[in-house]
N, C-alpha and C positions, 0 to 999 in steps of 0.2 A: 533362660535366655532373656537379656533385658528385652528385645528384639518384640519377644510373645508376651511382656507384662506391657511393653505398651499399645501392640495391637486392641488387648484387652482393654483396658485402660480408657483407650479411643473408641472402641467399640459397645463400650458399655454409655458411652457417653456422645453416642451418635456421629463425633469427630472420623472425618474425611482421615485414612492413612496418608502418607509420603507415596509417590509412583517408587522411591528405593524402596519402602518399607514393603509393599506389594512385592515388588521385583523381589525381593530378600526371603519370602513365603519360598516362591517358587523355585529358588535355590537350596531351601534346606534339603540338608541330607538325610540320608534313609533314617541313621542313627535319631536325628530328631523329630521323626516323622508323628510318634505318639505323641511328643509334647505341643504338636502342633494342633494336631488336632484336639487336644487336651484343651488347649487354649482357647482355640475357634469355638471349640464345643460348650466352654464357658460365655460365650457372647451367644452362642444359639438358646442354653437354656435360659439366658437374663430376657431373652424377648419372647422365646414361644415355648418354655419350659420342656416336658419333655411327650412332646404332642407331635403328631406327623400327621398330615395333610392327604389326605387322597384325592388324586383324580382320577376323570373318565375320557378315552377319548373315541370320540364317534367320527369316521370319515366318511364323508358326505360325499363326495366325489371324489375316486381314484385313480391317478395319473394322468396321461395326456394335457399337461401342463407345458405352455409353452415358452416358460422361461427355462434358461440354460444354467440353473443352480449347478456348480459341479459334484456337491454334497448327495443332491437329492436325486431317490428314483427313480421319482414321478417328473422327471426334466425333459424338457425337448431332447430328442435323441438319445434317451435311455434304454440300454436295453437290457434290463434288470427283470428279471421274469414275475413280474409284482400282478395283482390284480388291478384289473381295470374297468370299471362302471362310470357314469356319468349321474347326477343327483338323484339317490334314493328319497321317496318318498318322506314326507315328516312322522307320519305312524310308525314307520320302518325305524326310522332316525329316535323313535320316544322308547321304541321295544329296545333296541341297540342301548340306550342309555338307561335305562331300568336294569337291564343286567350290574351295569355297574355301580349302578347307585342301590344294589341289593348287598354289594358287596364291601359297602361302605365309602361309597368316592362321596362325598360332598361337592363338587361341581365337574360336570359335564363341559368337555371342550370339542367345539362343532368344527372342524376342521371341510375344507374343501382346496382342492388344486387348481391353479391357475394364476396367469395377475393377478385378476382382483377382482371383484364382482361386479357385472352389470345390475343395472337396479333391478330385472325381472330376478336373478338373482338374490337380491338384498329380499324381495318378495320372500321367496324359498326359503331363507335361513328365518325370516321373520315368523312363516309360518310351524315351522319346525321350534323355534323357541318356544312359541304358545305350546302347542301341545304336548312339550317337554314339561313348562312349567306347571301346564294345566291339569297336568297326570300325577305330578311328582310336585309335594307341597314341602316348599325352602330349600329345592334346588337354584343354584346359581349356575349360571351358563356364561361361558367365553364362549367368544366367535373367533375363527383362523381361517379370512375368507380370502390375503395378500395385501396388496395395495388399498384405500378407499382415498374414492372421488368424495366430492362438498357433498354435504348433507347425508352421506351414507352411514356414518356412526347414529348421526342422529337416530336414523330411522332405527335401527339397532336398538340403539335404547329404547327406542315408544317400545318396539316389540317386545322386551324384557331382557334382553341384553346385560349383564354384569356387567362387562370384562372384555377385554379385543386382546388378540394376543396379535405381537408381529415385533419379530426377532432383530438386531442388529450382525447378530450371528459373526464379526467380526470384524477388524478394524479399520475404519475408515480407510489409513496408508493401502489397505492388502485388499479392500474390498470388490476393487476391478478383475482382482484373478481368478476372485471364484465364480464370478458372475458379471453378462456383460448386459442383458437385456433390461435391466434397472440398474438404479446408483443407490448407494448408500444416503444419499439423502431422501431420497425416494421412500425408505422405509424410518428415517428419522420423524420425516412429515407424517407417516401414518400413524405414527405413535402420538404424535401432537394432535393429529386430529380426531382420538381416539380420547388423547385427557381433555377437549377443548368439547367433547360429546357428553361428557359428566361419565364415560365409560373409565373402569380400572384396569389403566394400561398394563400390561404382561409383555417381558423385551427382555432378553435371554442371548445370549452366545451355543457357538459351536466349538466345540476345544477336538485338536487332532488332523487338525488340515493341513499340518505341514507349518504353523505360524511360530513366530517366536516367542519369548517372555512377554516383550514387549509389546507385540501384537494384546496380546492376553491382556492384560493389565490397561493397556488402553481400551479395548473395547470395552469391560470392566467400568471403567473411569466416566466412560460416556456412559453408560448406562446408569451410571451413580447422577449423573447430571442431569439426564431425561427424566428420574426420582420415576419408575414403576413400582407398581406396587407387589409383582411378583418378577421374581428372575429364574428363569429353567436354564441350567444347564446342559449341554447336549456333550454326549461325545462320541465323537464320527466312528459309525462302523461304516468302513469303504465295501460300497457293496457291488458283487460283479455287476459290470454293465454301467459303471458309472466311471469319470473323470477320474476319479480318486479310488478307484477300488483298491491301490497299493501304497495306500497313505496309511499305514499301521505305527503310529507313535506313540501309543498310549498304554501305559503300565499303570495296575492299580493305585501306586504310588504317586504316582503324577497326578490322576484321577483326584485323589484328596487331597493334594497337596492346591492342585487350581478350586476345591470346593473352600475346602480355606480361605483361600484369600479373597474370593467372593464375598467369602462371611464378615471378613474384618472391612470389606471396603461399603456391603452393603449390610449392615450389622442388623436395623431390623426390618429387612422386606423378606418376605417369602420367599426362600432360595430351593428351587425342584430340583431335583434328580432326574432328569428327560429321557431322550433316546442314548442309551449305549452301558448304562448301567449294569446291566449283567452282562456282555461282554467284555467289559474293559474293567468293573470294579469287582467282578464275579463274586469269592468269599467273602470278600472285605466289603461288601454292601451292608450291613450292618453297620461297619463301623462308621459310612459315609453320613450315615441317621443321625452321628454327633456335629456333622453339619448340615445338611438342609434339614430341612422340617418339612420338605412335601416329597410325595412323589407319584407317579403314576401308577396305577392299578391296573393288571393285566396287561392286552396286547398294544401293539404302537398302529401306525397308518399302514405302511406297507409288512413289518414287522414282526413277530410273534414275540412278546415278552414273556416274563416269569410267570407262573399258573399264581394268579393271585389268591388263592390259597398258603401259597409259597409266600408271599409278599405278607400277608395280613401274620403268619406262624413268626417272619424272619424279626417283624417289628415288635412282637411281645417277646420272643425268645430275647431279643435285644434291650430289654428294658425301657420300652418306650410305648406309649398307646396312639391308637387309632383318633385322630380328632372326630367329638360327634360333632351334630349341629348345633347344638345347644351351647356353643363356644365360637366367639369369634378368633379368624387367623390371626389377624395381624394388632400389633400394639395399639393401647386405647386411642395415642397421639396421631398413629397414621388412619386407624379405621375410621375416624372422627373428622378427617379431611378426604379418607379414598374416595372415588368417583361414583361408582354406584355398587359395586363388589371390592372383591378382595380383601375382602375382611371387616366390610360396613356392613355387614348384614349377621344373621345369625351362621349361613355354611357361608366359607369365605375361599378365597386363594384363585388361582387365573391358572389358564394354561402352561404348555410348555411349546411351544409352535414353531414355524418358519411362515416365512411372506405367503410363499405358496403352499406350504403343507402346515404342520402342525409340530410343536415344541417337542417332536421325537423326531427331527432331523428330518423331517417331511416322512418319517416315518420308516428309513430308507435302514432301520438299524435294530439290533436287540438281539437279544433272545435265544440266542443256540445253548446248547449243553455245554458253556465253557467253562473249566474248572481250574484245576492249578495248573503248573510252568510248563507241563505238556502242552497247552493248547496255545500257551502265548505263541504271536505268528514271529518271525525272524521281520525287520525292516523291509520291507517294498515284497516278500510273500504274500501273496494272493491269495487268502482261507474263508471262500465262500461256505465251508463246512461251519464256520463260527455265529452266521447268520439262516433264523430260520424264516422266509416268508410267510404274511398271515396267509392264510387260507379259510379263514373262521370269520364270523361276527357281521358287522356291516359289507352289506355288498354281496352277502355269499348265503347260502341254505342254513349255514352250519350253525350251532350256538356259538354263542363268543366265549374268550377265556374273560373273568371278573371275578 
């Protein structure tokens, strides 16, 4: 297809796609579905060869968030049967991340729910960085703490800070339906004030709410122009007890089809595989590895993901390795300008978050036993069966999955 010689073409060559030539990904058909990713998957290995990224995600504070994301679990008036704690300990918070940095994540993402932090707060996460970093030598850490007030990135950083994550999650036109208690500019500003910190911004979407092409591709497009240095993709599992729990539009095919064009439009930033992966790309997770180059290891915020046993076997079976640390993520060109992580350092790459939760859909998504076209749901069917709540890890007795 001339269509995928010149995505490439553009992609190898850092050049911005057409809003048609985006829009035109998301229209191939089934039939061209491998040459697409064929293609994308030519622009992932010219920048991060054939390496994947792991993360870890630690939640620090569970639910009782008073914004009204309609996405997320932990939303004012959810009533999604999730775990609920208020900030865990920093020791708590460095044992919870040692699992998954045993299990090979290279950066730890510190998620907490809410607006956005008060400074006793900013305290909190400060001291939980040190003793992450202080435990665990060439860990990098993202923070996903919402909104920040002046001077709170900074502080961020003194304390050891990589990386701030905080999502666009969609597009400006559409941004008032999913949520009324902030604007969209709101978290445009936190992303500035997170590269304006020397922090490596992390600003991702959510695909599945109902948006169109065009939604997609703009949000997409702004994110191309806000230049992060990682992008997570999320995709909504509507879970009971939320706004959207009968928002089911997502087939594995779609699935890669929007990681695609992610790829051609941000050819070399770090593109995660977030919340909804194993329920929306189930077998075909593997092949979604020929476009991003990260993804998360074990469970989500509210969430249970894949046994990452399962995750570390699916990535060698699939011809691809584990990134160590002794490798940076991202290209010499952007790690040589990123902010303080994301791939300036020896482990590199950022979250996957939301404003108020963290780049797995605030965590609100993942993880059931879903397999082939049996378990696909029918449009606007309701299959809380497809989602399995954590119950494990931070906030609870249990070990975590990692």
């Amino acid at each position: 297809m001339d269509l995928l010689n010149t995505l490439v073409d553009k992609g190898l060559r850092r050049e911005l796609p057409t809003r048609e030539e985006a829009l035109a990904v998301l229209a191939t058909s089934d039939d061209d579905l491998l040459d697409v990713v064929a293609a994308a998957g030519k622009v992932r290995r010219h920048w991060f060869g054939r390496r994947v990224k792991l993360n870890y995600l630690v939640n620090l504070k569970s639910g009782l968030c008073p914004e009204d994301c309609s996405y997320c679990s932990q939303r004012l008036g959810s009533k999604a049967d999730i775990l609920k704690y208020t900030w865990i300990k920093p020791d708590e918070a460095s044992q919870a991340a040692a699992a998954g940095l045993a299990g090979g994540a290279k950066r730890v993402c510190l998620v907490a729910s809410g607006r956005g932090p008060t400074d006793r707060d900013v305290d909190r996460v400060s001291e939980t960085i040190k003793a992450i970093k202080g435990q665990n030598e060439g860990v990098e850490v993202c923070a996903c703490l919402g909104l920040l007030s002046d001077g709170q990135a900074e502080r961020l950083r003194e304390a050891g800070a990589d990386a701030y994550n905080h999502n666009l999650n969609t597009s400006e036109a559409t941004y008032g339906d999913i949520t009324t208690t902030h604007t969209y500019a709101d978290r445009v500003d936190t992303v500035h004030k997170a590269h304006a910190a020397g922090l490596s911004a992390c600003s991702g979407l959510i695909a599945g709410m109902g948006e169109t092409d065009e939604d997609l591709v703009d949000v997409v497009f702004s994110l191309r122009e806000l230049d992060p240095d990682s992008v997570p993709v999320n995709f909504l599992i509507p879970m009971e007890g939320t706004p959207l729990s009968t928002e089911w539009n997502l087939t594995p095919q779609r699935c890669l089809r929007i990681l695609a064009m992610v790829r051609f439009v941000c050819p070399d930033v770090e593109v995660r595989i977030a919340g909804g992966r194993e329920v929306h790309l189930r077998t075909m997770q593997p092949l979604a590895l020929n476009l991003a180059n990260s993804i998360f290891l074990g469970d989500y915020l509210t969430s249970e993901g894949q046994a990452g046993k399962a995750d570390l076997e699916m990535i060698a079976d699939a011809g691809f390795e584990v990134e160590g640390t002794d490798r940076v993520t991202l290209p010499e060109h952007r790690a040589a300008s990123a902010g303080g992580g994301c791939g300036s350092h020896e482990s590199a790459g950022c979250g996957s978050h939301e404003g108020a939760g963290c780049g797995s859909v605030c965590g609100s998504h993942e993880g059931a036993d879903a397999g082939g076209k049996a378990s696909v749901p029918a449009a606007n069917e309701l299959r809380s069966d497809l989602v399995a709540v954590r119950r494990r890890g931070a906030g609870t007795d249990l070990a975590p999955n990692a």
